[in-house]
C-alpha positions in Angstrom: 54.3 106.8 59.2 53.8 107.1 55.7 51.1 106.2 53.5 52.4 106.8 50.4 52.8 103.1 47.9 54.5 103.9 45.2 56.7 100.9 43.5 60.1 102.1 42.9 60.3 100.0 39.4 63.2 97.8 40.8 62.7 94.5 41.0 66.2 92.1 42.2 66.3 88.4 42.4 68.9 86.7 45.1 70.2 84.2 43.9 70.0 81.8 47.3 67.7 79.6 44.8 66.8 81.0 40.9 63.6 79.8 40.5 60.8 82.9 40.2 58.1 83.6 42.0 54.9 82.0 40.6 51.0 82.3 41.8 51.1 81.8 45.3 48.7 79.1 47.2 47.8 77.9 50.1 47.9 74.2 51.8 45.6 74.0 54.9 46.4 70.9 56.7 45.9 69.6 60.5 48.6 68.2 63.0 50.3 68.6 66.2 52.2 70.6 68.2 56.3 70.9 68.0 58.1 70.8 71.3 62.0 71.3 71.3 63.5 68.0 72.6 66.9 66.2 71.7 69.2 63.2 73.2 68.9 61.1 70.4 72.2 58.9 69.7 74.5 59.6 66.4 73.7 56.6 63.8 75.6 56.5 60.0 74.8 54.0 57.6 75.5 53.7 54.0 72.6 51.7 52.8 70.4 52.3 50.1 67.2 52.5 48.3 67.2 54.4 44.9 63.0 54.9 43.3 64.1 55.1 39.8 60.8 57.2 39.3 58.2 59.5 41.2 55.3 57.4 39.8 56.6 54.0 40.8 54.7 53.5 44.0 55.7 49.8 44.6 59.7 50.9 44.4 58.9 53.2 47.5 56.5 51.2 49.1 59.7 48.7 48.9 62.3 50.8 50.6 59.6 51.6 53.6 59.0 47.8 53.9 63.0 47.7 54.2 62.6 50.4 57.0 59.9 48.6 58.6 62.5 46.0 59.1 65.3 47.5 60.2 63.3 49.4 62.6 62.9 46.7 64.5 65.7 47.1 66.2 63.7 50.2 68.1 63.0 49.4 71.3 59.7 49.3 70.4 58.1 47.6 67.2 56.7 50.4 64.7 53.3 48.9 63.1 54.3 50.3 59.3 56.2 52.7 58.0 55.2 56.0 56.5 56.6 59.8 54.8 55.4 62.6 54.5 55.0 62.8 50.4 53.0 60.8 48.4 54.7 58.3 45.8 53.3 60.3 42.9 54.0 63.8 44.5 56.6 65.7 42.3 58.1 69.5 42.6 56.8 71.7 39.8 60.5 72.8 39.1 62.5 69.8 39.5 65.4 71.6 38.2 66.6 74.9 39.7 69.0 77.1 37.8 71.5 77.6 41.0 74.8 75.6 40.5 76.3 76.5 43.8 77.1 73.6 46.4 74.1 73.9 49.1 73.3 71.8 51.9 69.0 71.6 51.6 66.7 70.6 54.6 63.1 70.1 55.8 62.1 70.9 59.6 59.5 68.5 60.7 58.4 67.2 63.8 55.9 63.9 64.0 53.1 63.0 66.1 53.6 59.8 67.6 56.5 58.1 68.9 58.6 56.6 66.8 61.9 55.9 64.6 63.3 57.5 61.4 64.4 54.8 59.3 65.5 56.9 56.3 65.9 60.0 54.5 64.8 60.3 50.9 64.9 63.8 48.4 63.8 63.9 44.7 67.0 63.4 42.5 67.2 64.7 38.6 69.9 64.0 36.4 71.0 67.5 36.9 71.5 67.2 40.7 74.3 65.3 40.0 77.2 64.6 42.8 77.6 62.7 45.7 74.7 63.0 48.0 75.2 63.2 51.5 72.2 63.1 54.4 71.9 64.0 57.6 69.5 64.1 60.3 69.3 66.9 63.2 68.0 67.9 66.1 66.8 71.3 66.2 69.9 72.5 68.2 72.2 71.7 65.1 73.3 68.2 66.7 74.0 65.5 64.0 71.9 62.4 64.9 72.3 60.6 62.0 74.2 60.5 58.6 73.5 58.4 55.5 75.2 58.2 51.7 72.9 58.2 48.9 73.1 55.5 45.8 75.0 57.1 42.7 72.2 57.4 39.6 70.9 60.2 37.1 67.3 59.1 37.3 64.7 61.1 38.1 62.4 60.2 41.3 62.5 59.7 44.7 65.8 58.3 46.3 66.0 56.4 49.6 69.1 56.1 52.1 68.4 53.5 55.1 69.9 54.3 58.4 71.5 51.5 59.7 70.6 51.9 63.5 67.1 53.8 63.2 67.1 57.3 65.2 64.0 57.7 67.9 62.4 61.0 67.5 60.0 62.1 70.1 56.0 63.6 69.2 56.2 67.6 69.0 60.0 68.0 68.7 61.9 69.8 66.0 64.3 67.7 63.5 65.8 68.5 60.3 66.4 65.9 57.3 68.8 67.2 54.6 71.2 66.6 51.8 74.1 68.0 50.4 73.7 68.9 46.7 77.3 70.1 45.5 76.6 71.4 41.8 73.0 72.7 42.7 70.7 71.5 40.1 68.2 70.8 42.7 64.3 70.6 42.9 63.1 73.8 44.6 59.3 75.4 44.8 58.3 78.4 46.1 55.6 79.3 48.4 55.1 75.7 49.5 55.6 76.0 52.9 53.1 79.3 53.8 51.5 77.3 56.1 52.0 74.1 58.3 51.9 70.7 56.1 50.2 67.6 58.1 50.5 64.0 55.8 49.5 61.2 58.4 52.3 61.4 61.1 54.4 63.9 59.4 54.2 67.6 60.2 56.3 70.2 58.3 55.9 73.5 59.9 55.7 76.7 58.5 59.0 77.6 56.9 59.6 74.7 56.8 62.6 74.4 53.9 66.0 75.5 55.0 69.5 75.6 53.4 72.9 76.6 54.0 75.5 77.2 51.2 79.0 75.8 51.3 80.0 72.3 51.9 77.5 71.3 53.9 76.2 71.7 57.3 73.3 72.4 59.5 70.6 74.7 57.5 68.6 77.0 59.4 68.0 80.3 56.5 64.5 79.8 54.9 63.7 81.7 51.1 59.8 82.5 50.4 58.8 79.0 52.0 60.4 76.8 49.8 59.9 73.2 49.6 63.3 71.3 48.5 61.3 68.3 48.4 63.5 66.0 51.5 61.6 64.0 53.1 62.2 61.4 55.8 60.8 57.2 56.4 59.0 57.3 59.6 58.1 54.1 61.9 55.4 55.1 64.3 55.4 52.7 67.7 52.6 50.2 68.5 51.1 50.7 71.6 51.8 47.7 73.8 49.5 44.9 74.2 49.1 44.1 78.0 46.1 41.7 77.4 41.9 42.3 77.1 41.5 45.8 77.9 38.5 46.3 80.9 35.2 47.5 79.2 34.7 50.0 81.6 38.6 51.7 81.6 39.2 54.4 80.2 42.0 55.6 77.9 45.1 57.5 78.8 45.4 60.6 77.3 48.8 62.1 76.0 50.5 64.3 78.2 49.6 67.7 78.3 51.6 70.3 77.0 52.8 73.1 79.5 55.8 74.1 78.3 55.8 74.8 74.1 58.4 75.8 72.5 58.7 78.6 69.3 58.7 75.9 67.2 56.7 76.4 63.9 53.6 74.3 64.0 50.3 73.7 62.0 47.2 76.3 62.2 44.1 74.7 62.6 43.1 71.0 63.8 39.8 69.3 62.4 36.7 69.4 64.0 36.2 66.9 66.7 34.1 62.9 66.0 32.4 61.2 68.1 35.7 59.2 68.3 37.3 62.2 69.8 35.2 62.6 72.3 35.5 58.6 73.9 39.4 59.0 73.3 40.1 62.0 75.7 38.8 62.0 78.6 37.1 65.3 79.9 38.9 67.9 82.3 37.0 68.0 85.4 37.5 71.7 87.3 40.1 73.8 86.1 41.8 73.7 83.5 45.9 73.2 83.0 46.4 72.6 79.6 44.5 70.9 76.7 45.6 67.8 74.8 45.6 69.5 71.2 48.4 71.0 68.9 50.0 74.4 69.4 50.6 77.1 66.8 54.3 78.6 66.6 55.2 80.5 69.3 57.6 83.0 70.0 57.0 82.7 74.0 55.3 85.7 75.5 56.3 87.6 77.8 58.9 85.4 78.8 60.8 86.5 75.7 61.6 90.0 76.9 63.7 88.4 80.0 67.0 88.7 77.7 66.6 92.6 77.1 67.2 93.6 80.7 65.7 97.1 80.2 62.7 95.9 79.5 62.7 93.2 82.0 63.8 95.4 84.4 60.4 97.8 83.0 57.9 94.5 84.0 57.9 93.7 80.3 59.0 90.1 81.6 55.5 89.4 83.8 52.5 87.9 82.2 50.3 90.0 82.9 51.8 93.0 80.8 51.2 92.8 77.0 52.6 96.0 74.7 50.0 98.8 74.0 51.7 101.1 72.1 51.4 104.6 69.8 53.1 105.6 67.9 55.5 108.5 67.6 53.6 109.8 70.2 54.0 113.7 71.8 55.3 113.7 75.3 53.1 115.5 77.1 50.1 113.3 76.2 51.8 110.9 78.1 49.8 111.1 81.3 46.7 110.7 79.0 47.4 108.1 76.9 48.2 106.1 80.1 45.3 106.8 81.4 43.6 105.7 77.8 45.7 102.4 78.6 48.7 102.4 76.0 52.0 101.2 78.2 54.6 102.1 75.2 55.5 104.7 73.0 56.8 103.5 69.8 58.9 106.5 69.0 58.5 109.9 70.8 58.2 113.1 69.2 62.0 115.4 69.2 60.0 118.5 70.3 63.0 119.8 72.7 61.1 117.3 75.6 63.5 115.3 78.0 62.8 111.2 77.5 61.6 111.3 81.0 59.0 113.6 80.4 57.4 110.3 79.0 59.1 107.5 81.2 58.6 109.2 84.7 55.1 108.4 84.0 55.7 104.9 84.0 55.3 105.0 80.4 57.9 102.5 78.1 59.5 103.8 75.1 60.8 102.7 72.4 63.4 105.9 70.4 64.3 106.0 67.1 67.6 105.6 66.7 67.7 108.9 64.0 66.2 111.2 66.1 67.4 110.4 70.4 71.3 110.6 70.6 72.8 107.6 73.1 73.3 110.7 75.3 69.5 112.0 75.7 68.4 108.5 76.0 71.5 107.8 79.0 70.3 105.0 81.3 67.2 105.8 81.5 65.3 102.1 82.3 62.0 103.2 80.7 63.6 103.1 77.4 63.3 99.4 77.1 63.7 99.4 73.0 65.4 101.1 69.9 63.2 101.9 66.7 65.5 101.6 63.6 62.9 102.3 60.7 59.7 103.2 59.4 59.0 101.3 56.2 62.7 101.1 55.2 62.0 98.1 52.4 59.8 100.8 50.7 62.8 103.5 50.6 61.8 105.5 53.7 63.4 105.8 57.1 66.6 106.7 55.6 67.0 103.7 53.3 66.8 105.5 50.3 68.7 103.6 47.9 66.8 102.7 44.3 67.7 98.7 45.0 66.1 96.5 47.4 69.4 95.3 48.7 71.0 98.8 48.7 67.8 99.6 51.1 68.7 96.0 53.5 72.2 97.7 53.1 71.0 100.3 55.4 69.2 98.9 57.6 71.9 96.5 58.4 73.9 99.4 59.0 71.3 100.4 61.4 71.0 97.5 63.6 75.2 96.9 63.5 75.5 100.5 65.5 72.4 99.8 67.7 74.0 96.3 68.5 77.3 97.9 69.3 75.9 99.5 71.8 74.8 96.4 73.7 72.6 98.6 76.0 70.2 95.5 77.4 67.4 97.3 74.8 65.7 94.9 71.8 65.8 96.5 68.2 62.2 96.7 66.8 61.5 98.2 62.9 58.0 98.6 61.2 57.6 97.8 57.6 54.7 98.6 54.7 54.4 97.2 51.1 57.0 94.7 52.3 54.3 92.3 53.6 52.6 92.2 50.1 55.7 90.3 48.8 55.4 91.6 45.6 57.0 95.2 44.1 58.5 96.6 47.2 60.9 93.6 48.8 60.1 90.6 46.8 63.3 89.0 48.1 65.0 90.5 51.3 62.4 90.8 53.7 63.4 87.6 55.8 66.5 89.4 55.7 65.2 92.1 57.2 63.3 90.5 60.0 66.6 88.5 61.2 68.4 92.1 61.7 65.6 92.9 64.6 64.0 91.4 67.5 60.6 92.7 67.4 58.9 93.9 63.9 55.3 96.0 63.2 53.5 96.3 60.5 51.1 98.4 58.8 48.4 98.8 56.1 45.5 100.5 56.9 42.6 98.6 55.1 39.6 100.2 56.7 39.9 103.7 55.7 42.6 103.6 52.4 40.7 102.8 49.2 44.7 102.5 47.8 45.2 100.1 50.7 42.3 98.2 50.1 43.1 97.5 46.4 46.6 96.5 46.9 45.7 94.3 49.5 42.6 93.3 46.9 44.7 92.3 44.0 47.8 90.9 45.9 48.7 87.3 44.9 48.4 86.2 48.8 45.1 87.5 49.7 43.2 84.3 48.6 39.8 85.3 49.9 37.0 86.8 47.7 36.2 88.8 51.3 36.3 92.7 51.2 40.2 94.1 52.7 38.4 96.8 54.5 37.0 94.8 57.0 39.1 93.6 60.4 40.1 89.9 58.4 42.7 92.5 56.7 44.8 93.0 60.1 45.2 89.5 60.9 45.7 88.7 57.7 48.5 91.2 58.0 50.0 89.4 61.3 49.5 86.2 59.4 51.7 87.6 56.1 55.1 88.8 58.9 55.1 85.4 60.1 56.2 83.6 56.5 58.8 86.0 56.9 60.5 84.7 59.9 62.1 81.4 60.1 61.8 81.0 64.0 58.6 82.4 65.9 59.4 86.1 66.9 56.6 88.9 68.3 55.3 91.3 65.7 52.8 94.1 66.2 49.7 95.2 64.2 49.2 98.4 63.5 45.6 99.9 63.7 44.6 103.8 62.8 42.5 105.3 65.2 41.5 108.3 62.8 42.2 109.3 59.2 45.9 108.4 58.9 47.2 111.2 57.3 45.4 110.0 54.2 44.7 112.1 50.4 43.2 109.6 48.1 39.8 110.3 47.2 37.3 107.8 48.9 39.3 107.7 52.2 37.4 107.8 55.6 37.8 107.9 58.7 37.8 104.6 61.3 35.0 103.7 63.5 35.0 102.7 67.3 33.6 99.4 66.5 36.6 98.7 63.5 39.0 99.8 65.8 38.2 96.5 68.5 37.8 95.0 64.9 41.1 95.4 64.0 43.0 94.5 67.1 40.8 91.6 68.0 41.5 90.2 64.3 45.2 90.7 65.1 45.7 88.9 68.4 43.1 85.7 67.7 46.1 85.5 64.2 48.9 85.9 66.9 49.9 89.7 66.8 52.5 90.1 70.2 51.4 93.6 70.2 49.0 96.8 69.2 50.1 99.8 67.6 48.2 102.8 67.4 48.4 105.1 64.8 47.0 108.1 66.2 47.9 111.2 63.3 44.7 112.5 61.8 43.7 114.3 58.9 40.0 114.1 58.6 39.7 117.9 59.1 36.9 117.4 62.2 38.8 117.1 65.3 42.7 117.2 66.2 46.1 115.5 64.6 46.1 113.1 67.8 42.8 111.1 67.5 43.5 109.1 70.4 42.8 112.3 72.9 41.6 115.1 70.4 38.5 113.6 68.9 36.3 113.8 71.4 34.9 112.1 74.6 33.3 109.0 72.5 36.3 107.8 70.6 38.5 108.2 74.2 36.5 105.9 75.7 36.0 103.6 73.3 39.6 103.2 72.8 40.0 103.0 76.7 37.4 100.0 76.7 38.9 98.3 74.3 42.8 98.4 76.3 41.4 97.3 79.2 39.9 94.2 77.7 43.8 93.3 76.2 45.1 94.5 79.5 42.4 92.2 81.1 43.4 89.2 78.7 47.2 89.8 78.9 48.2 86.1 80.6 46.0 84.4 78.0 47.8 86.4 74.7 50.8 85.9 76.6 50.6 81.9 76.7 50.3 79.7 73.5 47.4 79.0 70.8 46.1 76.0 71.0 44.7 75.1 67.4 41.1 73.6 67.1 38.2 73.8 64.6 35.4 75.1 66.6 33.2 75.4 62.9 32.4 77.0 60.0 32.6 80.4 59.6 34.6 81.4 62.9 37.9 83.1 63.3 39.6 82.0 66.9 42.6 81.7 69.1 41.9 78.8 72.0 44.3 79.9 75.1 44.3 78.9 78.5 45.2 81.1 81.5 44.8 80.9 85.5 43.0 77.9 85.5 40.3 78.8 82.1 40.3 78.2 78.7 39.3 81.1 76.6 38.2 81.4 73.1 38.7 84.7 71.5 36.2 84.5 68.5 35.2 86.8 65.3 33.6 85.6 62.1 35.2 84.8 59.2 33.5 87.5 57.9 29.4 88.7 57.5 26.9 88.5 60.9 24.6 86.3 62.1 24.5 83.0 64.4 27.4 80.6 64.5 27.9 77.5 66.1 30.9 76.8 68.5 31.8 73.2 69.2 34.0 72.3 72.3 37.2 70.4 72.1 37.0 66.6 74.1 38.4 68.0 77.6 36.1 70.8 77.6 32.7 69.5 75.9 31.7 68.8 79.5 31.1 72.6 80.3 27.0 73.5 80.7 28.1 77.2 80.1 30.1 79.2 79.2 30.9 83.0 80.3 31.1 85.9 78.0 34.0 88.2 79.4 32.9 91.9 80.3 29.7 91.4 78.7 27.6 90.2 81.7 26.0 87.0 80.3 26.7 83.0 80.0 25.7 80.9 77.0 24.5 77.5 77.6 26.5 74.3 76.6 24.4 71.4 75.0 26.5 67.9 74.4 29.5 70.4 73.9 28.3 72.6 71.4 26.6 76.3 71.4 25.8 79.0 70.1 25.9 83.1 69.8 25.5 86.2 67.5 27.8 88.3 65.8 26.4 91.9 65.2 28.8 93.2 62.5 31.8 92.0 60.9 34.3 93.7 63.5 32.2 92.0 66.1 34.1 89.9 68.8 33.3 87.5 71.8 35.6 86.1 74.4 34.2 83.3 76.1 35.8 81.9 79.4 35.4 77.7 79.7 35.6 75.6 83.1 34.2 72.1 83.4 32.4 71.1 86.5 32.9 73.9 88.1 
C-alpha cells in the first residue's frame, strides 16, 4: 500500500450537475429511523399551488392549509400540515449551468404516520418547461404523479395530490420532478449528513437524479440538495375519551428488522418528557425505541456471495479481521493473533491453500492470482481489484480521473464475468479527501465494488496529518493524529455511497513504510484507538497494515516486533471477535452527552455502548436512553468492574485520547 500523496495536477468536472464545489459544511440534525416499506396506492392529480416567491410565507402556508384539507380524505385526520424547508429557505445556486433534461429527487422518510398531500421544488425562470412530479416508493414503484402550474417566477411551487398517498414512519420514498432544459437549483455538499425539520427526515445522500426523460432517480453527486420537497399531514392520535391517570403510554413499536436505508446520526439528549413517554424495558433487552443510522446489514449481507457464505462469513458472530497483503506462511500466526482474512496474499511461489487450509479467508488480487491458482478453492471468498486506483496506482495510471475510473471499470467487468459466488472489494487513499485526487468520480467508483477500505494513516504520517489538517471536510479544530482521524475516515466513504454498503478502516500496526521526516511509529494503545474509533462511526471491517520501516524490529509488525506488540494486537481481536453480533446488528443513535463518541447496539438480549471521547481525558458523563435509565449498573466488558446507575445517568474515566469503554446494559436484571 502506498503512501506516497502527490496530486497529479488534473482536476475534471462531470457534468451530471455544473455547479463547483464550494466550502464544504456540515448540518447536524436529529430524527428517526428509515425502514423499507411500500403498498401504497397510485394517485395523479393535476392541481396546483404556485408561491410566486421564497419569502412569501403566507402563499405557502396557503397551499399546506389546502393540503390540510384534502387530506382529509385519509383515513385518519392529520392535525396540520408541514415540509421539510422553511418558507424563507433558498438554494445558494438557484440556477445550475446544466441544460440537459434530468428527472431530480429527494429520499426522505417521516416520523409519524401520515399522508403526503403535495410535492413542491424551487422554480426559477430559467427552469423553464413543463414540470412533472412524482412520488416513489423506494423500490422505484410510482405512488403518485402530479403536474406543476406553468410560471417563470422564482420561489417555491406547490402541486396538490388529489387523493393524498399514506406513507408509513421509517420507510424510504422519493419526491421528484422532471426538469427538461436543466436550469435547475442545485447545491453541493448539503446532504453530508441526515437532515431532520419537524417530521421530515432526509437521509444522507439524500438528492438523487436520473437523466433522460424522466424516471425513477437513484445516482447521488457530492450530496446535492435539488431543493424538492414534499407537504406532509401527520395523523392525530385518536381520541377514545379521558385517558386513566395511572395508564401508561404505548410505546412505538420496536424496530427488529432495519433496513440499509440512510438515516440521521445522532438523536438529542433525552427530557424529563422522554422519560414519562417510554416506558422502561424490564429484563432483557430486544430492541430500543430510538432511530437507526444507515445500515448496510451485517453479516447478513455476505449471504449473496456464496463463497463467503459458504466460509461462515454469513453468521453473526464472525466480523472481518483482516491484513493486508499478508505472507503465507504467517498464516498460522496471524490466526492465532486473531485476523480471519487476508486482504491480498503475497505471489511468493506459495499455493492459495497454504493460507486457506488454515481456515484463513482471503481475498486475491485480481493482478497477481490467475482464475487458475485461485480454482475453487472456498476460502477465497473475495477478489481485490485495486490499491489506491483514484490516486493513479494499482494499474490505473492514466493522467485523468476518468481515464483512472476507466480502469477500474475494466477491472470489476472481467471480475464480474467471472460470476464465481466471490464479492469485489477495492481500497482507496487521497480519494476520501474529495479534493485533488477524485474530486468527482469516487461514487462512481464505489458502485463498481461490493465492499471498499480505506486508508490514511494519521497517527504516525506528519504528510497525513496535514492533508487531513487542511482538508475542507475536517471541521474540527482537534489534532488528525489522534484515533477521531479513523472514524472520521469511515464517516468520509459513507457520503460516497448512495445505499449503505460495508467499508473497512485501515490501521498501521508499525511504521508504514513511511520517509517523511517527523514520522513515528504506532503505539499499542493508538492501535485499539484507531479501530475502536472506526467501528463506534460504522467501519464493517479492520485492516491491518502490517509493513514496517522503523528500522527496530521486522517488515511484518504484527509478528516481528516483539512479544508486547503481539499481544496487544491479540487483545485487542479478541475484544472485536468478542463483540461481533453487536457490530454486526444496527446503531441505534442517541446523545448520551457532551464530549462522547458512541455506537448504541444491542445483541443477545444487552444493550452495549461502545464509547471514546470526543477527544482529550478526564470524566464524562453518560445518560441512559428512556427504556434503559432503569439499570442500577452497568458492566464494563473485559475489564472486571461495574459502574453504578443514578436516575439513569453515570459516570467513568477516560485515560488517554485512544482510550475506549464498552459497557454492557440490562434493566432489572
Amino acid at each position: 500500500m502506498s503512501n506516497t500523496d502527490t496530486p497529479n495536477g488534473q482536476h475534471t468536472t462531470r457534468r451530471r450537475h455544473a455547479t463547483r464545489p464550494r466550502f464544504s459544511w456540515r448540518i447536524i440534525a436529529f430524527g428517526a429511523a428509515a425502514i423499507l416499506t411500500s403498498g401504497v396506492v397510485l394517485a395523479t392529480s393535476a392541481a396546483a399551488v404556485q408561491k410566486p416567491d421564497a419569502a412569501d410565507a403566507s402563499t405557502r402556508n396557503s397551499a399546506r392549509t389546502a393540503s390540510a384539507a384534502a387530506a382529509t380524505k385519509a383515513a385518519s385526520a392529520p392535525t396540520a400540515t408541514t415540509g421539510g424547508f422553511g418558507e424563507t429557505i433558498a438554494p445558494r445556486t438557484p440556477v445550475d449551468p446544466d441544460r440537459q433534461s434530468v428527472e431530480l429527487g429527494v429520499k426522505f422518510s417521516v416520523k409519524k404516520a401520515g399522508t403526503i398531500t403535495g410535492i413542491q421544488f424551487y422554480r426559477t425562470p430559467s427552469n423553464r418547461g413543463t414540470h412533472h412530479a412524482t412520488l416513489w416508493d423506494a423500490k422505484g414503484h410510482a405512488l403518485a404523479t402530479v403536474t406543476f402550474p406553468s410560471g417563470s417566477s422564482t420561489g417555491w411551487v406547490t402541486a396538490h395530490l388529489s387523493t393524498p398517498v399514506a406513507v408509513k414512519p421509517g420507510a424510504t420514498y422519493v419526491a421528484s420532478y422532471i426538469s427538461p432544459r436543466g436550469g435547475y437549483s442545485a447545491d453541493e455538499n448539503y446532504f453530508t449528513h441526515t437532515v431532520t425539520r419537524g417530521n421530515i427526515v432526509f437521509p444522507k445522500g439524500a438528492g438523487v437524479y436520473k437523466y433522460g426523460n424522466g424516471g425513477y432517480p437513484t445516482k447521488n453527486f457530492r450530496n446535492s440538495n435539488y431543493y424538492i420537497d414534499v407537504v406532509f399531514a401527520a395523523e392525530s392520535a385518536p381520541v377514545t375519551g379521558s385517558p386513566s391517570p395511572t395508564s401508561s403510554p404505548t410505546p412505538s413499536a420496536p424496530v427488529t428488522a432495519p433496513s440499509p436505508t440512510p438515516t440521521q446520526t445522532q438523536t438529542p439528549s433525552p427530557t424529563p418528557s422522554q422519560s414519562a413517554q417510554t416506558p422502561p424495558v424490564t429484563g432483557t433487552v430486544a430492541a430500543l425505541d430510538l432511530p437507526q443510522e444507515p445500515w448496510y446489514g451485517g453479516s447478513s449481507y455476505y449471504a449473496k456471495f456464496p463463497k463467503a457464505a459458504a466460509s461462515g462469513w454469513t453468521d453473526s458472530s464472525f466480523f472481518p479481521i483482516s491484513v493486508f497483503l499478508g505472507k503465507p506462511e504467517h498464516a498460522s500466526a496471524l490466526k492465532a493473533a486473531g485476523i480471519n482474512t487476508y486482504m491480498g496474499v503475497e505471489h511468493d511461489g506459495s499455493d492459495i491453500s497454504t493460507v486457506t487450509r488454515t481456515g484463513m479467508s482471503v481475498i486475491a488480487q485480481q493482478q497477481e492470482w490467475s482464475t487458475s491458482e485461485i480454482g475453487s478453492d472456498p476460502g477465497v471468498v473475495g477478489w481485490f481489484l485495486s490499491d489506491e486506483c483514484e490516486m493513479g496506482l494499482g494499474g490505473c495510471d492514466s493522467d485523468t480521473e476518468q481515464g483512472r475510473l476507466a480502469q477500474q471499470t475494466s477491472y470489476a467487468k472481467k471480475i464480474r464475468a467471472l460470476n464465481d459466488g466471490r464479492f469485489v472489494q477495492a481500497n482507496f487513499g487521497n480519494g476520501v479527501l474529495g479534493t485533488y485526487w477524485a474530486p468527482n468520480t469516487m461514487d462512481d467508483q464505489l458502485n463498481l465494488l461490493d465492499v471498499s477500505a480505506v486508508d490514511k494513516y494519521a497517527y504516525t504520517s506528519p504528510h497525513v496529518q496535514d492533508l487531513i489538517k487542511y482538508d475542507p471536510y475536517w471541521t474540527t479544530s482537534k489534532n488528525p493524529s489522534s484515533s477521531a482521524a479513523y472514524g472520521w475516515l469511515q464517516d468520509r466513504m459513507e457520503t460516497f455511497s448512495t445505499t449503505p454498503k460495508p467499508n473497512w478502516v485501515f490501521v498501521e500496526t508499525g511504521m508504514p513504510f513511511l520517509t517523511e521526516d517527523g514520522r513515528t511509529t504506532i503505539t499499542t494503545g493508538q492501535i485499539g484507538g484507531a479501530v475502536w474509533s472506526a467501528l463506534i462511526h460504522g467501519a464493517a471491517g479492520v485492516a491491518y497494515f502490517q509493513h514496517n520501516n522503523n528500522g527496530s524490529c521486522g517488515t511484518y509488525s504484527i509478528i516481528q516486533c516483539g512479544s508486547d506488540r503481539l499481544k496487544a494486537i491479540t487483545a485487542i481481536n479478541a475484544q472485536v471477535e468478542e463483540m461481533a453480533p453487536a457490530l454486526n446488528s444496527p446503531t441505534y443513535t442517541w446523545k448520551f452527552g457532551d464530549g462522547l463518541d458512541t455506537a448504541l447496539k444491542v445483541s443477545n438480549g444487552s444493550a452495549y455502548v461502545v464509547a471514546m471521547t470526543t477527544g482529550g481525558t478526564g470524566s464524562r458523563t453518560f445518560t441512559l436512553p428512556p427504556q434503559l435509565a432503569k439499570a442500577t449498573s452497568v458492566e464494563v466488558v473485559d475489564e472486571g468492574r461495574t459502574v453504578k446507575v443514578t436516575n439513569g445517568t453515570f459516570q467513568d474515566d477516560f485515560a488517554a485520547e485512544y482510550t475506549h469503554h464498552i459497557y454492557r446494559v440490562t434493566v432489572g436484571g
